[in-house]
N, CA and C atoms as a LAMMPS dump frame, in Angstrom:
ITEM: TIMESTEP
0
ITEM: NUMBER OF ATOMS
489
ITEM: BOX BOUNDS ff ff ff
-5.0000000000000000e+02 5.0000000000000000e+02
-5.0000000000000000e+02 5.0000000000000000e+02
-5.0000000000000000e+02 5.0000000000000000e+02
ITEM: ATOMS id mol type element x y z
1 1 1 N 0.866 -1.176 0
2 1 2 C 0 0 0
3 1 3 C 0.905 1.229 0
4 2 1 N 0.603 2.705 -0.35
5 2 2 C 0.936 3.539 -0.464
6 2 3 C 1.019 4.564 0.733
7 3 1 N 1.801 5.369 0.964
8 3 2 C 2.047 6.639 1.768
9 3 3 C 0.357 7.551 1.723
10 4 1 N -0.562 7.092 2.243
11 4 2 C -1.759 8.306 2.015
12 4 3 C -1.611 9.436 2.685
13 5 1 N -0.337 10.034 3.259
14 5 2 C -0.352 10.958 3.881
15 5 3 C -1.258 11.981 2.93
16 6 1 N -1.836 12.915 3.396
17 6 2 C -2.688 13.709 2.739
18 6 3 C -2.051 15.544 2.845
19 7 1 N -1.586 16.455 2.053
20 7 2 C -1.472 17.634 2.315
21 7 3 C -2.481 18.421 2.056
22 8 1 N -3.479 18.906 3.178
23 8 2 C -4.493 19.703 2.904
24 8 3 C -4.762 21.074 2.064
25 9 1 N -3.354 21.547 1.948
26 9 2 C -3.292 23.052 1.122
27 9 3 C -3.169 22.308 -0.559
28 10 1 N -3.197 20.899 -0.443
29 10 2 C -2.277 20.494 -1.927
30 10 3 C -3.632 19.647 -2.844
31 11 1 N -4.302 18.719 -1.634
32 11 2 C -5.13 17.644 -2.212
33 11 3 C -5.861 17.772 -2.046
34 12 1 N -6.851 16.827 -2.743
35 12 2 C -8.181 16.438 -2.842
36 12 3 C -8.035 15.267 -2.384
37 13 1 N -9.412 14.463 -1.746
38 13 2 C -9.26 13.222 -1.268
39 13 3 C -10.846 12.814 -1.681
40 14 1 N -10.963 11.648 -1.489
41 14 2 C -12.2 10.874 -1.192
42 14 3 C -12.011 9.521 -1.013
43 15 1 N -13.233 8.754 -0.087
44 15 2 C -12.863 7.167 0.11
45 15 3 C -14.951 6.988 0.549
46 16 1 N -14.648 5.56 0.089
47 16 2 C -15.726 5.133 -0.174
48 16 3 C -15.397 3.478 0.119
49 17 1 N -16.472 2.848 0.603
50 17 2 C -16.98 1.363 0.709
51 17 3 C -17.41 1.155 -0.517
52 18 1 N -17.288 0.363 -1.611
53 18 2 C -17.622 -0.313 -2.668
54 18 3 C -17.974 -1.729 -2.129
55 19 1 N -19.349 -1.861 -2.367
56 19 2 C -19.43 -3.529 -2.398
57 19 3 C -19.265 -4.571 -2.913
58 20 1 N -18.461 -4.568 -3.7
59 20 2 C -17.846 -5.482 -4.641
60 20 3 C -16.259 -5.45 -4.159
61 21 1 N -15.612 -6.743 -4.906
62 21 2 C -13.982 -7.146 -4.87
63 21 3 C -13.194 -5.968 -5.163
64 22 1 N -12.108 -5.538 -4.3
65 22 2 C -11.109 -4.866 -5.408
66 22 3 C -10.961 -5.519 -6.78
67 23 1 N -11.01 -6.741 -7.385
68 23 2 C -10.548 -7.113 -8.47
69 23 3 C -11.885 -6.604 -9.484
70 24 1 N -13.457 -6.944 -9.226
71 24 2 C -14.608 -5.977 -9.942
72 24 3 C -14.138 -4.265 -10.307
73 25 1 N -13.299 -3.534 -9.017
74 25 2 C -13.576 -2.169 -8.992
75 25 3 C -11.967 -2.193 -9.96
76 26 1 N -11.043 -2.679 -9.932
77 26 2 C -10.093 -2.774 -11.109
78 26 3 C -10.405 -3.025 -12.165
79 27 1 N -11.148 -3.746 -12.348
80 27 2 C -11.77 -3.961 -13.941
81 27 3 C -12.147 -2.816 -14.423
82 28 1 N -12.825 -2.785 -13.375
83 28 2 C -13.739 -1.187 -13.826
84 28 3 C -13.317 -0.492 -14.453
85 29 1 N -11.753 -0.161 -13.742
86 29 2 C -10.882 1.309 -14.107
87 29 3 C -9.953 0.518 -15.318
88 30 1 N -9.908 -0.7 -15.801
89 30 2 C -8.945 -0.814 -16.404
90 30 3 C -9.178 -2.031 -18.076
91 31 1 N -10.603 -2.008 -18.183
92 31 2 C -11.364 -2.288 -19.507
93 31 3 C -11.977 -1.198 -20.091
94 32 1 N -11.791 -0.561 -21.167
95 32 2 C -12.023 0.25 -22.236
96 32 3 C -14.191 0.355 -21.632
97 33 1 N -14.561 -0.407 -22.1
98 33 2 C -15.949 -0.98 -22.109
99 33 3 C -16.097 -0.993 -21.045
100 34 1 N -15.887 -1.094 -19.941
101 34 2 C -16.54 -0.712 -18.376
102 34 3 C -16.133 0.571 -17.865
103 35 1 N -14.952 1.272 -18.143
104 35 2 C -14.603 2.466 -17.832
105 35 3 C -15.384 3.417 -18.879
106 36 1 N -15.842 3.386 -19.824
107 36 2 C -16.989 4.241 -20.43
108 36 3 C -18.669 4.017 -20.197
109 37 1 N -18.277 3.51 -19.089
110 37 2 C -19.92 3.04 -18.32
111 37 3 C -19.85 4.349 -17.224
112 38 1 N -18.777 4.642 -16.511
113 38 2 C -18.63 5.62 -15.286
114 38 3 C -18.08 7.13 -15.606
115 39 1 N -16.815 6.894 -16.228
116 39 2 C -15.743 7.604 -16.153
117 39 3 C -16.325 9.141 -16.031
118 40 1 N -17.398 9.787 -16.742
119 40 2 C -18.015 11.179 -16.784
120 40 3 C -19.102 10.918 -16.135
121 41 1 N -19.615 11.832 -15.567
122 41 2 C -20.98 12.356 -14.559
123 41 3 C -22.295 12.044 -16.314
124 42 1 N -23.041 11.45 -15.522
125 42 2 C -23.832 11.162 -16.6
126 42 3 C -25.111 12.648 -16.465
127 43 1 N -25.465 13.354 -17.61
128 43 2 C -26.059 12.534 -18.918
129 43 3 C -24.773 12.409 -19.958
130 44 1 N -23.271 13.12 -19.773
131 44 2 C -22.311 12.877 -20.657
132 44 3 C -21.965 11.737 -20.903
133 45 1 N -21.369 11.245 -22.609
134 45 2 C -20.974 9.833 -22.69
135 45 3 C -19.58 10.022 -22.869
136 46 1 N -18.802 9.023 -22.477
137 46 2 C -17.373 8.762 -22.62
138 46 3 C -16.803 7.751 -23.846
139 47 1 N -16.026 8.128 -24.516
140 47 2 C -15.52 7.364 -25.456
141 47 3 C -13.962 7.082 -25.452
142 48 1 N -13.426 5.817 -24.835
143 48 2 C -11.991 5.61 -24.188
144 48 3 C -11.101 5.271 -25.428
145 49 1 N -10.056 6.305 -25.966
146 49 2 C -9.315 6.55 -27.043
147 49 3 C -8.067 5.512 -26.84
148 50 1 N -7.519 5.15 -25.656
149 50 2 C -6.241 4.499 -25.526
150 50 3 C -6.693 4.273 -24.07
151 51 1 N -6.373 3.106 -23.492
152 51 2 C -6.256 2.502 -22.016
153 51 3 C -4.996 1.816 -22.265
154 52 1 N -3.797 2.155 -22.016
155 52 2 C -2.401 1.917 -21.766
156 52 3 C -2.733 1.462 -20.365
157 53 1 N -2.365 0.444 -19.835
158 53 2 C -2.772 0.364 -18.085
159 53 3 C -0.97 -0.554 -17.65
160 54 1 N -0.242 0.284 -18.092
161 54 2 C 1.213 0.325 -17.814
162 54 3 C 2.18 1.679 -17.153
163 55 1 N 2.973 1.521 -16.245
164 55 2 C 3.713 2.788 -16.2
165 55 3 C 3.922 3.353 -17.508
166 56 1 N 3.998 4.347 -17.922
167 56 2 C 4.091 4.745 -18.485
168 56 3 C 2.894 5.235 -19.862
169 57 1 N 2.139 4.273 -19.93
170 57 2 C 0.733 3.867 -20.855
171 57 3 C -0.104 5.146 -21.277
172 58 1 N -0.453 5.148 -21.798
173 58 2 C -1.533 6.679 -22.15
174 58 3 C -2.768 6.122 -21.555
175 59 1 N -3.522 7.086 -21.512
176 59 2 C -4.564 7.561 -20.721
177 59 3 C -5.506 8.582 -21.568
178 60 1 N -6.628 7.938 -22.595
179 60 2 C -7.185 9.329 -23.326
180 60 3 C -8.773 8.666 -23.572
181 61 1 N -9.232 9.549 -23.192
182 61 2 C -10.798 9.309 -23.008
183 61 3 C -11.27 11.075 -23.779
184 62 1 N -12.528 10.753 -24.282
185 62 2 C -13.331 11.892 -24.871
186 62 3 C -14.703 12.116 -24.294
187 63 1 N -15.148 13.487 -24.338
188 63 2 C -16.844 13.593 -23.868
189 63 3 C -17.279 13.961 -24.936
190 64 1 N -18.478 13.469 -24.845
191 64 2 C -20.112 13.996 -25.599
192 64 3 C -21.473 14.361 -24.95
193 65 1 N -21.772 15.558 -25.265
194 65 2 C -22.926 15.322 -24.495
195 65 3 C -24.187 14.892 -25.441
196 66 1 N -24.171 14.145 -26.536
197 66 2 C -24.966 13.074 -26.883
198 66 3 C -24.561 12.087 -27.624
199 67 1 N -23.846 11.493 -27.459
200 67 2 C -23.133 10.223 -28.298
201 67 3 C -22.582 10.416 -29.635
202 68 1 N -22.714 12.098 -30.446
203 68 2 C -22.366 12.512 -31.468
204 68 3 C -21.238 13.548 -31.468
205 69 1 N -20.636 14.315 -31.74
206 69 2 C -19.068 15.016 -31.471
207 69 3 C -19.226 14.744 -30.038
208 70 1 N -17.429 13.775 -30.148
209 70 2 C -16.444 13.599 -29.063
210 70 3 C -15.495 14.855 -28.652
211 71 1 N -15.219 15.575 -27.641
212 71 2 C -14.162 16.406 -27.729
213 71 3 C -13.137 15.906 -26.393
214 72 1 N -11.962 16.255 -26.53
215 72 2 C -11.185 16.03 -25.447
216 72 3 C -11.488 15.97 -24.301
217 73 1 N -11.176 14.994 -23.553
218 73 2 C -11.357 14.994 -21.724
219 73 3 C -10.25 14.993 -21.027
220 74 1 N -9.944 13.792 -21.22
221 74 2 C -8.342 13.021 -20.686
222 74 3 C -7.485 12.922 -21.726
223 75 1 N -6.011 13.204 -21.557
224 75 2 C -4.9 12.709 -21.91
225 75 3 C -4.135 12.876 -20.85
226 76 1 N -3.427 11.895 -20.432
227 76 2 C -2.517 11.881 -19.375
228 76 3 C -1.409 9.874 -19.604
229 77 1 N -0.958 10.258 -18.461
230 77 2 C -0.237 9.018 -18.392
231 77 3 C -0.311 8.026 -17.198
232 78 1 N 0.04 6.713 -17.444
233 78 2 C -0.063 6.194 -16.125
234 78 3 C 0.943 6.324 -15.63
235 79 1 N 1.996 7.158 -14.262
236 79 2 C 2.985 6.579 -13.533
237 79 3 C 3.344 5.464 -12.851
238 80 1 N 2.233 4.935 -12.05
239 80 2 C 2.446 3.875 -11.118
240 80 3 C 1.237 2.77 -11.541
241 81 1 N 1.409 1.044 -11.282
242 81 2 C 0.233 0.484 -11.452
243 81 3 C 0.499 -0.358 -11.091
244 82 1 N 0.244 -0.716 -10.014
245 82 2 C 0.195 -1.728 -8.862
246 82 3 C -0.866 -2.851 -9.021
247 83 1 N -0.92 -4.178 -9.988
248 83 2 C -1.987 -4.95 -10.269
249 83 3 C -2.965 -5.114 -9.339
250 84 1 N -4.214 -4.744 -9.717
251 84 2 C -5.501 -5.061 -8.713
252 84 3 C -5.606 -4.243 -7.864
253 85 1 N -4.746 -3.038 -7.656
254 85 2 C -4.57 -2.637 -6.027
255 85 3 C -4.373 -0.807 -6.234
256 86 1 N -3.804 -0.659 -7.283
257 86 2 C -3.667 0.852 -7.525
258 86 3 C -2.735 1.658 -8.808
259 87 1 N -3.231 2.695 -9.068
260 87 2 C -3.484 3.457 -10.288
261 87 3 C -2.792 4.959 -9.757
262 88 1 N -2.164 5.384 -10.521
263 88 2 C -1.754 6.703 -10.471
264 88 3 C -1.463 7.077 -11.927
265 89 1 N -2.076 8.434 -12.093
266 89 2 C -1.853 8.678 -13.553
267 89 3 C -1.726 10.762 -13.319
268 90 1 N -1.363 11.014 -14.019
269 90 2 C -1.227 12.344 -14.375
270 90 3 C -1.537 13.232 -15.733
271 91 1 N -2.124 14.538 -15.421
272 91 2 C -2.675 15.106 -16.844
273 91 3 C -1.245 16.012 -16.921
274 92 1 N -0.212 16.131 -16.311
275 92 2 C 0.594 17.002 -16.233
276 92 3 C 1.459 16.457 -17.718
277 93 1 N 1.66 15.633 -17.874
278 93 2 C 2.078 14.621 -19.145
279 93 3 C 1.273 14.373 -19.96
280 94 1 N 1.075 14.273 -21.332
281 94 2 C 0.302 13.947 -22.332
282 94 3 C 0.563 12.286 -22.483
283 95 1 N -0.072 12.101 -23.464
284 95 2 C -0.171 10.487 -23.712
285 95 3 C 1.176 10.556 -24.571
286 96 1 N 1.504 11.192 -25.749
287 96 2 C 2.278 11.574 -26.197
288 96 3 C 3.839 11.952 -25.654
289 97 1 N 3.861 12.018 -24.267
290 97 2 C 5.009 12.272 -23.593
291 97 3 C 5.574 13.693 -23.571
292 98 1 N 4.642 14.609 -23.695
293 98 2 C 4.899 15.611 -23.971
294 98 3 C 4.717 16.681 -22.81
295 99 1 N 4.959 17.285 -22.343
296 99 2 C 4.424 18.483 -21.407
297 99 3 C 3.456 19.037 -21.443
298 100 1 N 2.152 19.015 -20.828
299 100 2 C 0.792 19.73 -21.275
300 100 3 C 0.636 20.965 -20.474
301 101 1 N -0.549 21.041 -21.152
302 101 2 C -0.643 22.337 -20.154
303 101 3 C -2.12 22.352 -19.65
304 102 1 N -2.715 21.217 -18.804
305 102 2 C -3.939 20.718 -18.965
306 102 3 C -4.886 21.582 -18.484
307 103 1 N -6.003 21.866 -19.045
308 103 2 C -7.179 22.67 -18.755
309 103 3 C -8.407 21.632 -17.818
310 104 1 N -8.736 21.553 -16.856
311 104 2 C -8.798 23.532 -16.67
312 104 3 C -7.609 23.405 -14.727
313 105 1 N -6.63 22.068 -14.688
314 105 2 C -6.064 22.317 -13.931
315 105 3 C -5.035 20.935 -14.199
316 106 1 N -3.523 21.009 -13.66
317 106 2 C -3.123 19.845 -13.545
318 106 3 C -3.295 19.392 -12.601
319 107 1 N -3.151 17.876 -12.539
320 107 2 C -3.099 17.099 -10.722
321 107 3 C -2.509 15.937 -11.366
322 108 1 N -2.397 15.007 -10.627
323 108 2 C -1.686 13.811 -10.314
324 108 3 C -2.82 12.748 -9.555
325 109 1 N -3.456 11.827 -9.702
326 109 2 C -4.599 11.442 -9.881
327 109 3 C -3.746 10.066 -8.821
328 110 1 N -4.173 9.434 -7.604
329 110 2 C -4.241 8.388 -7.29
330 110 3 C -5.116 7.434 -6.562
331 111 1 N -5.519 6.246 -6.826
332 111 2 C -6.552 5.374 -6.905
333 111 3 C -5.964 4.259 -6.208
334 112 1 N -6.566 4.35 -5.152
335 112 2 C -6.354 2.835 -3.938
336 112 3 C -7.076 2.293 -3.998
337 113 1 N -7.06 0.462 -3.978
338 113 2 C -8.15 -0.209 -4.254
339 113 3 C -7.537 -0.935 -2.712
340 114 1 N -8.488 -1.108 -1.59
341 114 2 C -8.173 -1.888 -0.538
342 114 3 C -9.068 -2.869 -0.511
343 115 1 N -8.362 -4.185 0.684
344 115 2 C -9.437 -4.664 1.102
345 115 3 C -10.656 -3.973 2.149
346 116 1 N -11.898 -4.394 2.076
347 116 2 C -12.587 -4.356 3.199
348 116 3 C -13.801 -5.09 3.32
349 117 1 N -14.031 -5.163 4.766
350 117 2 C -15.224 -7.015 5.086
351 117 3 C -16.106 -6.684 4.056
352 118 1 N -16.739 -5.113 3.738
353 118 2 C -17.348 -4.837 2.706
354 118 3 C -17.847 -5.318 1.069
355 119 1 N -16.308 -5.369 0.979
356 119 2 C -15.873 -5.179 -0.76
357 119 3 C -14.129 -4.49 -0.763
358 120 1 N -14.733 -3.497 -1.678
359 120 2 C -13.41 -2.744 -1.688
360 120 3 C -13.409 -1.21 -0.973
361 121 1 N -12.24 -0.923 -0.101
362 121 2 C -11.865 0.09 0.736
363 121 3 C -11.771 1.382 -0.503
364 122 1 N -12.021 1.723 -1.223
365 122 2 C -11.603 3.063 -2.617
366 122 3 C -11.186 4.235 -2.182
367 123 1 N -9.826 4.725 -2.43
368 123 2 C -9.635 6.061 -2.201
369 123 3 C -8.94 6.992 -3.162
370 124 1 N -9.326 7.487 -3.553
371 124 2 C -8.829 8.852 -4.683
372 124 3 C -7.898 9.798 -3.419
373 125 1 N -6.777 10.461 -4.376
374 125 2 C -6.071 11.227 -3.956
375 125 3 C -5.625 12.324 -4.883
376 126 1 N -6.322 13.619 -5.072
377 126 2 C -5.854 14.282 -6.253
378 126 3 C -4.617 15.046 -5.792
379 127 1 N -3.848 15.386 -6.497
380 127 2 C -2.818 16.055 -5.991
381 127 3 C -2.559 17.266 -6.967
382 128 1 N -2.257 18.522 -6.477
383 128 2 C -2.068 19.895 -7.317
384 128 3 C -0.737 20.342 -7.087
385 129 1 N -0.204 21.239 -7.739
386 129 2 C 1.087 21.437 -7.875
387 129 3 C 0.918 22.803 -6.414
388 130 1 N 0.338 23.535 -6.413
389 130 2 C 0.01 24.366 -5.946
390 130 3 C -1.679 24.702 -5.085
391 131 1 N -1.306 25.241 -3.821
392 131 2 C -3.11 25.422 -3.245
393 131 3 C -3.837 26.255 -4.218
394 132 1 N -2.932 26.908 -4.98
395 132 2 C -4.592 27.767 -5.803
396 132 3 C -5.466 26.824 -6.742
397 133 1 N -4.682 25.67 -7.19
398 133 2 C -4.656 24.781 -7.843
399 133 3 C -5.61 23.935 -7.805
400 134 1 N -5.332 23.15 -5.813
401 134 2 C -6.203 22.682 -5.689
402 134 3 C -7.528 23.346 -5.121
403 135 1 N -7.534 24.435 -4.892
404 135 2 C -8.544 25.74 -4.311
405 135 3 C -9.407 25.899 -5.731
406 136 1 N -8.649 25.957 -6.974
407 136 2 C -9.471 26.008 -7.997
408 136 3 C -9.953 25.12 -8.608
409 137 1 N -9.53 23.711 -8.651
410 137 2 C -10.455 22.101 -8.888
411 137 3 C -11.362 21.952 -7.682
412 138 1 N -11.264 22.435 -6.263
413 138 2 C -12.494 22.078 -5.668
414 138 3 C -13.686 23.071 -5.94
415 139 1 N -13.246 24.247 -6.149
416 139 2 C -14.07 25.351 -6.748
417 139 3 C -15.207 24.984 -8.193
418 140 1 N -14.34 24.096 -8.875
419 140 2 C -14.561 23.444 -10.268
420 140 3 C -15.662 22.606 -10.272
421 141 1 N -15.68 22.171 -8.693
422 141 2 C -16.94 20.631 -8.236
423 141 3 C -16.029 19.502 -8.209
424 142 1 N -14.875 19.804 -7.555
425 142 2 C -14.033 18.297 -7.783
426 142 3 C -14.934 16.897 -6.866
427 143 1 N -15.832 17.7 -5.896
428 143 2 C -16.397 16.371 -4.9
429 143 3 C -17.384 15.993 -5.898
430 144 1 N -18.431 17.1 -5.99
431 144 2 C -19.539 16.397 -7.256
432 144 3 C -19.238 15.462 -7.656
433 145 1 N -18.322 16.117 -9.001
434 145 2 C -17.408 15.227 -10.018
435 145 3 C -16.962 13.693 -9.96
436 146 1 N -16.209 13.949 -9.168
437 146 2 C -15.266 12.524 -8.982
438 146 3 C -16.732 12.07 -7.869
439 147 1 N -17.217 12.404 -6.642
440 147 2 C -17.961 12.06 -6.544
441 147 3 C -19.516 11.116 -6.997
442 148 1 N -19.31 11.974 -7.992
443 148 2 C -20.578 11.178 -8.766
444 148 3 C -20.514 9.94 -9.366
445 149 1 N -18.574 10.436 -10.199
446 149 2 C -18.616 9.062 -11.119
447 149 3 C -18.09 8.17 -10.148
448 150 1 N -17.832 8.382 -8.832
449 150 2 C -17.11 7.129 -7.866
450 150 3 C -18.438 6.393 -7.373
451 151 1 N -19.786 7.026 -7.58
452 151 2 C -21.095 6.064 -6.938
453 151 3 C -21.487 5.536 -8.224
454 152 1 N -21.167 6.042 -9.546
455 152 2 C -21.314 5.633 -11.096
456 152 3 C -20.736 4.17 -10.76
457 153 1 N -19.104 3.971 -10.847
458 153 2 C -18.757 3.283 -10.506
459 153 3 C -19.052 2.032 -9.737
460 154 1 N -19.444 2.851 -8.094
461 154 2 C -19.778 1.505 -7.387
462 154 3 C -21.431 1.094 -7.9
463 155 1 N -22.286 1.833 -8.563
464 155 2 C -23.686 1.112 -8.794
465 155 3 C -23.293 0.212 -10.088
466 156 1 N -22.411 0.889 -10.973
467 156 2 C -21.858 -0.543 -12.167
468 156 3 C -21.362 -1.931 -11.572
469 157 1 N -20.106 -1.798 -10.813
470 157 2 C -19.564 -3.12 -10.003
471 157 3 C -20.269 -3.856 -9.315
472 158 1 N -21.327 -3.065 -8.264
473 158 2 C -22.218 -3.864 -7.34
474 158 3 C -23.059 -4.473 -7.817
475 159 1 N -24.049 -3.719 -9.413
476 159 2 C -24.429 -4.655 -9.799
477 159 3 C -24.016 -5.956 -10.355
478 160 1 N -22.992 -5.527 -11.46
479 160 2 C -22.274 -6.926 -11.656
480 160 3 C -21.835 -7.839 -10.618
481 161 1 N -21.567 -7.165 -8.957
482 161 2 C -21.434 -8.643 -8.485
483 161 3 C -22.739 -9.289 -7.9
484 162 1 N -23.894 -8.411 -8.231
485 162 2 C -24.649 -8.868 -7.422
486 162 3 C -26.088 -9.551 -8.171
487 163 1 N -25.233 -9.793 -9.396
488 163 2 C -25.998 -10.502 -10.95
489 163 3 C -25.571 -11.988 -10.62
């Protein structure tokens, strides 16, 4: 498991009980076709351009808000990927390897998948280079947001385990 120390001027956090396996809530994040079931706050649809699920791997997903023009969402990279267990990726990097300059903020994105008697323990960790940074992604609706698609998420998995 990872260092969750948390810096409050820096991050974003969230954690959640999922009732399903860490190995359901990995799938989730790491099949093309189940990660465009959650990934955007619905009524938007997601269309997953590259799932690299390697250090290094691209990371590029598109929105629509009706299944007709896709425009940019994600490009980023994976840094870290810990099988079954955790995800770190960044928009600060392009898929391309390039230096971005990501709109409408950079962060550093990390995803704990734990055990618990539950299911899975889930915790997001956004990370900003700077507090205005993260002062301006929570400003943005970062809880909504990630919020929403993290119960997106657990109502996709729970049902599948509970089919």
């Amino acid at each position: 498991m990872t260092d969750m120390t948390i810096d409050p001027d820096h991050d974003l956090s969230l954690q959640r009980v999922i009732r399903a396996s860490p190995s359901d809530v990995w799938r989730a994040w790491t099949e093309p076709a189940r990660l465009e079931k959650w990934w955007i706050p619905a009524p938007m649809v997601t269309r997953v351009d590259r799932l690299d699920v390697t250090p290094g791997g691209g990371f590029v997903t598109r929105m629509s808000e009706n299944g007709g023009e896709f425009v940019p969402h994600t490009d980023s990279v994976f840094l870290v990927v810990e099988d079954g267990r955790r995800l770190v990726f960044t928009n600060a990097v392009t898929s391309a390897w390039r230096p971005a300059d990501p709109e409408p903020v950079a962060m550093t994105a990390e995803i704990i998948l734990g055990d618990h008697p539950e299911g899975t323990d889930y915790r997001v960790v956004v990370r900003h280079g700077t507090p205005a940074a993260r002062a301006h992604h929570q400003e943005l609706g970062f809880f909504d947001g990630w919020g929403s698609v993290t119960a997106a998420l657990a109502e996709l998995v729970e049902k599948e385990a509970s089919a």
